[in-house]
N, C-alpha and C positions, 0 to 999 in steps of 0.2 A: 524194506525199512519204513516205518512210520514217520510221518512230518514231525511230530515230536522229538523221536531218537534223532532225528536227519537234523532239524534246529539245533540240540540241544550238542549236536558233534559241530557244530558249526560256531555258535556262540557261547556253548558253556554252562548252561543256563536254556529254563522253560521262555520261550517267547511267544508273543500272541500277536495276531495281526488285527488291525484295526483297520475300518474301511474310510474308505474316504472320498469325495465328490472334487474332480478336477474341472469339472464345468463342462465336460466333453460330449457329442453326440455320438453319432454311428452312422457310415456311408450307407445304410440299411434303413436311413432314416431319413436321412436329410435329400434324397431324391438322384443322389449317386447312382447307386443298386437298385434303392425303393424307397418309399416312404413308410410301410408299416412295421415296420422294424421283422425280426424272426417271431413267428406266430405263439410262440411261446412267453416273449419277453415280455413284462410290465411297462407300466410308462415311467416307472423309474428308470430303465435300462438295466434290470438286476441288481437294483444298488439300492434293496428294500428299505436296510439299518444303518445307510450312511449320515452324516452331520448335513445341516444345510450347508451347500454348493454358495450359499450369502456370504458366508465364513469365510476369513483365510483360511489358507493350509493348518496355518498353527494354530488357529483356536479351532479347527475342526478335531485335530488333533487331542488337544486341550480335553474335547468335549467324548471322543471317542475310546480317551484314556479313564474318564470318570466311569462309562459304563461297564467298564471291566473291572475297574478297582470295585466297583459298589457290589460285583460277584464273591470280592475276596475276603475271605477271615484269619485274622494273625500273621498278615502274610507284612512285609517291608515293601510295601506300597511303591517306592523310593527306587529299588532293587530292578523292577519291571525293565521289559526290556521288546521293543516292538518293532514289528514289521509294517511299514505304513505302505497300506494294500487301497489303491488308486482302483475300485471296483466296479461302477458302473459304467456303461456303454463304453467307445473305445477310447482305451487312453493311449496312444500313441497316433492318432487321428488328430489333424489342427493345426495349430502354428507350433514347430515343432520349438519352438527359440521359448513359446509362453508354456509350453507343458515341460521342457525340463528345468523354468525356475521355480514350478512348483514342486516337481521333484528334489530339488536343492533346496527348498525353505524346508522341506519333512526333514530334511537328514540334518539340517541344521537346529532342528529340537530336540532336547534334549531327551536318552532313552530311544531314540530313534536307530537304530542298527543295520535297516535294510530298504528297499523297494520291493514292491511287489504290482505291478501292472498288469490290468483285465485287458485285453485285447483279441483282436481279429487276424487272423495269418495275411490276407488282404493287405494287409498297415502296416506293413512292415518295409518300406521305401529306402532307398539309400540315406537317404539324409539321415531318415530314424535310425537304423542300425548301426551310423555313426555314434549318433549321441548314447545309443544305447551302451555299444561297445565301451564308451568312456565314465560311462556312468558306472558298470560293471566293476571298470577297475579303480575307480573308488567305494563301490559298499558293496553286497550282495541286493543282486540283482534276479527276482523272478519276473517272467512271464510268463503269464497263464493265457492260454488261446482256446478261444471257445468252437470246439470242433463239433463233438455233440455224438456225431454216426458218422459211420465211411460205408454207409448205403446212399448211392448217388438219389434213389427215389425219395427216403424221407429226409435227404436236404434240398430237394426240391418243395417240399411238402412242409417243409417247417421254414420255407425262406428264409433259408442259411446264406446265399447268395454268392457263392465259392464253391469252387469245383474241389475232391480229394489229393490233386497237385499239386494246390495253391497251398494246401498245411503238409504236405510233405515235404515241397519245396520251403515252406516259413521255419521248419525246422534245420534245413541245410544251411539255409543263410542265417540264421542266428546262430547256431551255435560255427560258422566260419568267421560272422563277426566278432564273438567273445568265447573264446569256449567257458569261461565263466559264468555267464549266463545259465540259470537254471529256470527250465521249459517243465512247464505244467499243462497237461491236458487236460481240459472239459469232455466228459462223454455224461450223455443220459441214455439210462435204461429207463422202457413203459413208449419209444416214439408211437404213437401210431402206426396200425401193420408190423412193425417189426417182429420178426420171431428170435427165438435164442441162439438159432445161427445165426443173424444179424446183429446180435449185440455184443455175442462174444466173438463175434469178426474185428467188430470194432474195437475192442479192447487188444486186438492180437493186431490190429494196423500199427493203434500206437504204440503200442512194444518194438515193430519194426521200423518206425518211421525216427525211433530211438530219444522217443522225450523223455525228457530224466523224473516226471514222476507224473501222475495221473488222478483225477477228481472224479469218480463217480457221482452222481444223483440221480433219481427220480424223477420224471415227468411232473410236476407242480403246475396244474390246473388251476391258472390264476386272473382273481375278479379283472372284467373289462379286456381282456386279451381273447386277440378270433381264434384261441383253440380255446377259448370255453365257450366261444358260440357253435365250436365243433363240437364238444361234448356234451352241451345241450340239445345237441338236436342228433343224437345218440350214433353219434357216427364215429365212434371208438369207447372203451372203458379202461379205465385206470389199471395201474399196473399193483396187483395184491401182494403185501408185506410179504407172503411166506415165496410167491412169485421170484419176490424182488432179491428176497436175502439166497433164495438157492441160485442165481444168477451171480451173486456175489459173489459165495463160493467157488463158483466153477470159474470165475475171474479173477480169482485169488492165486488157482493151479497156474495162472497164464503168465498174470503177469511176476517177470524175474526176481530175484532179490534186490538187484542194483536199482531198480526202481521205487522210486520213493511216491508212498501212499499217501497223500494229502486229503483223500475225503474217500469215505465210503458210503456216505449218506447226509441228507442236506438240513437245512434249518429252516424253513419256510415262513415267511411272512403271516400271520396265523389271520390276522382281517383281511389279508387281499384272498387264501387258500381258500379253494372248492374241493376239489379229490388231490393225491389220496390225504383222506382223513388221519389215517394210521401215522401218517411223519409229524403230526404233532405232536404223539407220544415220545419224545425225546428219549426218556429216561429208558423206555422198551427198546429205542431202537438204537442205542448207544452200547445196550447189554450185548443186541446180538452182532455188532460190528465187532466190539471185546472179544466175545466169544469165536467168533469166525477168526479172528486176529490170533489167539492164542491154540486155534488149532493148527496154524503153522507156524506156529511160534515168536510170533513178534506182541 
């Protein structure tokens, strides 16, 4: 099922998520694990389109809802109806009492209908999975855990910082703590070395590790991050369009029905992107997600 069909059997209605800055770092960062955060990540922490972190909740909010409305034409503005998606480095990381009154100021806006929280299977603590549990059974509740590969080599290689136990086990304990809670996986295809039996391994981990839905993207070779001082100094090449979408396909065959599809392909920051080039054409690579979509019918 698609993230659309999957919203819209949930709420009624098209809903959109909207990103937002909790102030949060990453134990990846802060000298926990490491300090260079995953060789991939920006100095945003992923969180390229969010509102200033200056902002409260509610006018990040506020500001996050204009740039969607300013996409729409003819539409009841008014009608909208959102997912406030807490997206850069990790949001379940911190004082856990000061992350969920921010979680409670978003629900308390209005048009607001859910949570959606980026996070690390790592940060998932007793305390948090209390709060999380209760949060749960007040709104819909995702989290999205940035897994990437279940090749132990290039999560050494992309300082991942967690072993493949620690996100099989983040899915036991969350879904013990809510089964409510709906678990989104991060995987990128193009790691470095990876071949297509390591990619679509990884797509077939988290099929068994039983997350309820999954994110593909691309490798996004991005300005000022030490994997594009890897790829300047030619010690890998980006993963090519026609590469990527037959990859897709054959991850299509994998993953089940009961899994709900949240990304097939990414949005990239177009002033920080170096390779691949080709994910800026939006509108080309929306056609072939569509198209891969509708040859099994969704």
């Amino acid at each position: 099922m698609t993230v659309s069909a999957f919203y819209k059997s949930i709420f009624g209605n098209k809903v959109y998520k909207i990103s937002l800055d909790a102030g949060c770092t990453c134990p990846n960062r802060d000298g926990t694990i490491g300090t260079g955060g995953c060789i991939f990540c920006s100095n945003s922490g992923s969180g390229d389109f969010v509102p200033s972190k200056k902002l409260s909740i509610a006018k990040q909010i506020e500001e996050a809802k204009k740039l969607v409305e300013n996409k729409m034409k003819n539409q009841s503005k008014n009608q909208n109806q959102y997912i406030a998606y807490f997206q850069n480095f990790t949001n379940t990381y911190g004082n856990i009492s000061i992350l969920s009154e921010k979680w409670n100021e978003a629900l308390s806006c209005s048009q607001i209908v859910g949570i959606a929280l980026g996070t690390r299977p790592d940060c998932l603590g007793d305390e948090v999975l209390q709060v999380l549990s209760k949060l749960a059974n007040k709104t819909f509740l995702q989290i999205e855990l940035g897994f990437q590969t279940s090749n132990e080599t290039s999560s050494k290689y992309i300082r991942r910082g967690f072993s493949n136990n620690v996100y099989f086990d983040a899915i036991k304990k969350l879904k013990n703590a809510n089964p409510k809670i709906h678990i989104v996986t991060h995987v990128i295809f193009g790691l470095p070395g990876e071949t297509e039996v390591d990619m679509l391994k990884t797509v077939k981990d988290v099929v068994n590790a039983k997350s309820d839905g999954i994110k593909i993207t691309s490798l996004y070779i991005l300005k000022n991050t030490d994997l594009a001082t890897e790829y300047f100094s030619k010690k890998f090449e980006p993963i090519e369009m026609d590469e990527y979408f037959n990859l897709i396909e054959k991850a299509l065959k994998i993953i089940p029905e009961n899994m709900i599809i949240h990304r097939l392909t990414g949005d990239p920051p177009k002033n920080l992107l170096i390779e691949p080039t080709w994910t800026t054409d939006k509108k080309r690579t929306l056609n072939m997600v569509n198209n891969l979509l509708s040859k099994i019918g969704l």
